[in-house]
C-alpha positions as CSV (number, residue, x, y, z in Angstrom):
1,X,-11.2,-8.4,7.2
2,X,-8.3,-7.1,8.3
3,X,-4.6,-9.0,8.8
4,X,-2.5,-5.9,10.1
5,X,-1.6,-8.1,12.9
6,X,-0.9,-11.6,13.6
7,X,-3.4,-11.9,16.4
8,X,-6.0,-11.1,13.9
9,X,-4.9,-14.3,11.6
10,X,-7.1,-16.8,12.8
11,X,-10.0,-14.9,12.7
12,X,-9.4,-13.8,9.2
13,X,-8.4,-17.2,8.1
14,X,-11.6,-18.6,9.6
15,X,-14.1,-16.0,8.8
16,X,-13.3,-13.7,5.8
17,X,-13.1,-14.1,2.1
18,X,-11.1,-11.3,1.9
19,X,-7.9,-10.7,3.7
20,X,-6.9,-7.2,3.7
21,X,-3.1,-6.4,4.4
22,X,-0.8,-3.8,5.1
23,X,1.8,-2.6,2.4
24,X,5.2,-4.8,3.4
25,X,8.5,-5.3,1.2
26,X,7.8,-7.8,-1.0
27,X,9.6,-10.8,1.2
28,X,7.2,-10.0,4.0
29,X,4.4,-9.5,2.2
30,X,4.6,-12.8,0.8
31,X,5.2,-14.5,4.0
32,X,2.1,-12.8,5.8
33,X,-0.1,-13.7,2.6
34,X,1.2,-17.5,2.8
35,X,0.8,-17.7,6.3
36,X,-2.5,-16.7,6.3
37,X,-3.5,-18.9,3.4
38,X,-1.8,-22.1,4.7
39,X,-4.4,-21.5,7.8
40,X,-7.7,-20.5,6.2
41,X,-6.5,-24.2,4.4
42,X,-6.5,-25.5,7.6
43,X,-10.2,-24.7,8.3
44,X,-11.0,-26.0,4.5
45,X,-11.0,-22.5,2.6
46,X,-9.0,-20.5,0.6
47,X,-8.7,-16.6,0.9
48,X,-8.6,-13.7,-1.4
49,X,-6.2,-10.8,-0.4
50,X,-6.2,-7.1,-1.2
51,X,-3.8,-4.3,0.0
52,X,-4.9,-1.3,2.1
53,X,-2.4,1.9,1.7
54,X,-2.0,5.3,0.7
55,X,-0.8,6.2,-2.6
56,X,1.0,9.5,-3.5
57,X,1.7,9.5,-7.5
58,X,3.4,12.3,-9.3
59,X,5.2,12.9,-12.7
60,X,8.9,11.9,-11.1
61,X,9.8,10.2,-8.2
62,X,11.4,13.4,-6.5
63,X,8.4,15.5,-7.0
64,X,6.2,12.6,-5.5
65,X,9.1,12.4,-2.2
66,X,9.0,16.1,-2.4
67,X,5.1,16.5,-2.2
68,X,5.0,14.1,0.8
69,X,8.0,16.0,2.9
70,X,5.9,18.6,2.4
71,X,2.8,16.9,3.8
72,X,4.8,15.7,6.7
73,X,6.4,18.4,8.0
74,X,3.3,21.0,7.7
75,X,1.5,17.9,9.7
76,X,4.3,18.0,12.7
77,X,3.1,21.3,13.9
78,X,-0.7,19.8,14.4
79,X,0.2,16.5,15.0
80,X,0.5,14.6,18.5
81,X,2.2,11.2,17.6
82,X,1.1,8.1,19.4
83,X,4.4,5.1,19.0
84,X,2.5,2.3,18.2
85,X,-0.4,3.6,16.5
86,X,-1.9,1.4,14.3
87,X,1.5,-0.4,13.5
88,X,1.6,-3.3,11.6
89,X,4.1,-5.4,13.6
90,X,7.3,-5.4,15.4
91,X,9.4,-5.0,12.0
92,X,7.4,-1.7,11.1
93,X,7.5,-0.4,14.8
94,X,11.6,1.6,14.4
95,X,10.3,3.1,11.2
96,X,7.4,4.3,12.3
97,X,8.4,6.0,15.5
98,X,11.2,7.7,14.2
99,X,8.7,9.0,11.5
100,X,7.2,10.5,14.8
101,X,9.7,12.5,15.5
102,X,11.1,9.3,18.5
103,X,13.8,7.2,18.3
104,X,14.1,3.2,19.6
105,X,16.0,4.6,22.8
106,X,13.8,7.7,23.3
107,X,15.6,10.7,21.9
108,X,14.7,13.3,20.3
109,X,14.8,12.7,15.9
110,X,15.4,15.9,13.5
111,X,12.6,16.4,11.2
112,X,14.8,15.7,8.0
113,X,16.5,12.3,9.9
114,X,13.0,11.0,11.0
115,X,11.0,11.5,7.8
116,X,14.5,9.5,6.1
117,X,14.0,6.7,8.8
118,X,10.5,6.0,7.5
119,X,11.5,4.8,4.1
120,X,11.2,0.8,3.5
121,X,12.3,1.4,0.0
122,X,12.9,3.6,-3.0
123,X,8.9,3.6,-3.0
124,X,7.7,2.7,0.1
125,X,7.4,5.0,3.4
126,X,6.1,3.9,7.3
127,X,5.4,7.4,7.9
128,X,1.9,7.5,7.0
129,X,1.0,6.6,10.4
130,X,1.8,9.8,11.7
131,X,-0.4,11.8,9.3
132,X,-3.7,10.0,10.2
133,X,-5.1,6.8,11.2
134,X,-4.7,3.8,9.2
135,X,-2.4,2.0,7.8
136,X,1.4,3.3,8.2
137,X,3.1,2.0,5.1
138,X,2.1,3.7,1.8
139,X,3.6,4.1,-1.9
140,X,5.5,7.1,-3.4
141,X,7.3,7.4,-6.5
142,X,6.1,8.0,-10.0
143,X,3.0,7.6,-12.2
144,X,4.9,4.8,-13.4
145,X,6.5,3.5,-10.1
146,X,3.0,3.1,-8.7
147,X,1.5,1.9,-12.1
148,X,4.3,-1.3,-12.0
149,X,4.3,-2.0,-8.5
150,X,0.2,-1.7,-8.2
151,X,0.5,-3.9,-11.1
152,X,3.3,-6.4,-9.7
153,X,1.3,-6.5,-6.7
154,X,-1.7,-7.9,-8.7
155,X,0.2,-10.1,-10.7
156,X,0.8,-12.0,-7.1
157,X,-3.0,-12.5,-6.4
158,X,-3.4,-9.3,-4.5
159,X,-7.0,-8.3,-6.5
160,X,-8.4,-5.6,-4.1
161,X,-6.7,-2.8,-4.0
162,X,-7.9,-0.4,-1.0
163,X,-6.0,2.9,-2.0
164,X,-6.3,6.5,-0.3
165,X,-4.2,9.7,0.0
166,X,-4.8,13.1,1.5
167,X,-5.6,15.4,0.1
168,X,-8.9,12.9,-1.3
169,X,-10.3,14.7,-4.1
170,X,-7.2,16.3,-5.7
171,X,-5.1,12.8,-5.2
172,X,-8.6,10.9,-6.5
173,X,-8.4,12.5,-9.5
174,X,-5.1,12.3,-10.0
175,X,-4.7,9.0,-9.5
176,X,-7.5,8.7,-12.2
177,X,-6.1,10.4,-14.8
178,X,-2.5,9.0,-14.8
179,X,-2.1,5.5,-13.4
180,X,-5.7,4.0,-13.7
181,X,-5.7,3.8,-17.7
182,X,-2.0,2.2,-17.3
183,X,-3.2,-0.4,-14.7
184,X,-6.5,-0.9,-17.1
185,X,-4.2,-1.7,-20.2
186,X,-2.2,-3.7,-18.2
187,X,-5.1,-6.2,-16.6
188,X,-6.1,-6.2,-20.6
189,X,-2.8,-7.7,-21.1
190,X,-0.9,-7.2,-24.8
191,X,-2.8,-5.6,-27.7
192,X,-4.8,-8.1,-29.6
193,X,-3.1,-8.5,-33.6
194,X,-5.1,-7.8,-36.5
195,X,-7.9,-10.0,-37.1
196,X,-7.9,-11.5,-33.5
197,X,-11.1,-12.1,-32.0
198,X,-11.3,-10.3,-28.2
199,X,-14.6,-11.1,-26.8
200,X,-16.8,-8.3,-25.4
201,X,-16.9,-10.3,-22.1
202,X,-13.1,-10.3,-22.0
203,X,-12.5,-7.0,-22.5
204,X,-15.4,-6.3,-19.3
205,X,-13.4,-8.6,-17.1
206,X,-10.0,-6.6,-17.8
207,X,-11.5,-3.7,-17.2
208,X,-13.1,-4.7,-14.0
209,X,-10.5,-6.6,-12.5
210,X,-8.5,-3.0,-11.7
């Protein structure tokens, strides 16, 4: 189930075995999934979590920004924004309007200003809200940025990963080709040495735990 908002918490902690959360910087992330866990423990169970976001990967960072300003501004012309709009919470709520093209007090954003608003971090961006429904915080940067913080993210018991961009098919395959095998190695872990046995089970598990 989904944990976008907090009113949703005690359902999720009572009924799922999967939480599902929105992307967060990493302090709020961690405080959402600890919060959550502390109550499902409450009700005598413990939760998995996974992340729900979209993912635009390219060879640099600025090519991968570039791609999604892109994106953004040929949406604005199609696009009637809704403030509010599947938001994740009251922290994501000024990013996210001024990604629609509306400020806190009402006035009017410049294209170039609101799409800069929208960014969490070097790799994060609450603009995704405004493109389609869903979740409004996805990742941008590099094959590589999105390989380590896909992989970070896992590292910190997020196991379902949830991942989408427009346009589906080209990004799909994208996102097969260049961060998939990186993520693979890295649930392998290091490179057996020489001689080392590496059972076939193991080496199933790594694979399927990306």
């Amino acid at each position: 189930l989904e944990a976008f908002d907090e009113r949703a918490f005690d359902l999720v902690a009572e009924h799922a075995d999967v939480a599902l959360l929105p992307l967060l910087p990493e302090d709020e992330l961690r405080a959402r999934r600890d919060a959550l866990q502390e109550r499902a423990r409450a009700h005598g169970r413990v939760l998995e979590f996974g992340l729900v976001a979209d993912v635009l990967a390219r060879r640099s960072a600025p090519a991968a920004w570039d791609a999604l300003r892109q994106q953004w501004l040929q949406a604005q012309s199609r696009t009637v924004a809704l403030p509010g709009l599947g938001l994740v919470g009251a922290a994501e709520a000024g990013p996210a309007r001024s990604a629609a093209g509306t400020s806190d007090a009402g006035r009017s954003v410049e294209p170039t200003e609101a799409f800069e608003a929208a960014r969490l971090d070097e790799h994060l961006w609450a603009g995704f809200g405004t493109l389609r429904p869903g979740a409004p915080v996805g990742l941008v940067g590099s094959y590589e940025d999105i390989t380590r913080r896909l992989a970070g993210w896992v590292d910190q018991g997020f196991h379902h990963l949830f991942l989408s961009s427009p346009p589906h098919v080209e990004e799909a395959y994208r996102f097969a080709d260049a961060v998939v095998p990186a993520l693979r190695r890295h649930a392998a872990g290091p490179a057996p040495a020489a001689g080392s046995p590496q059972t076939l089970d193991a080496a199933q598990a790594a694979v399927a735990a990306t």
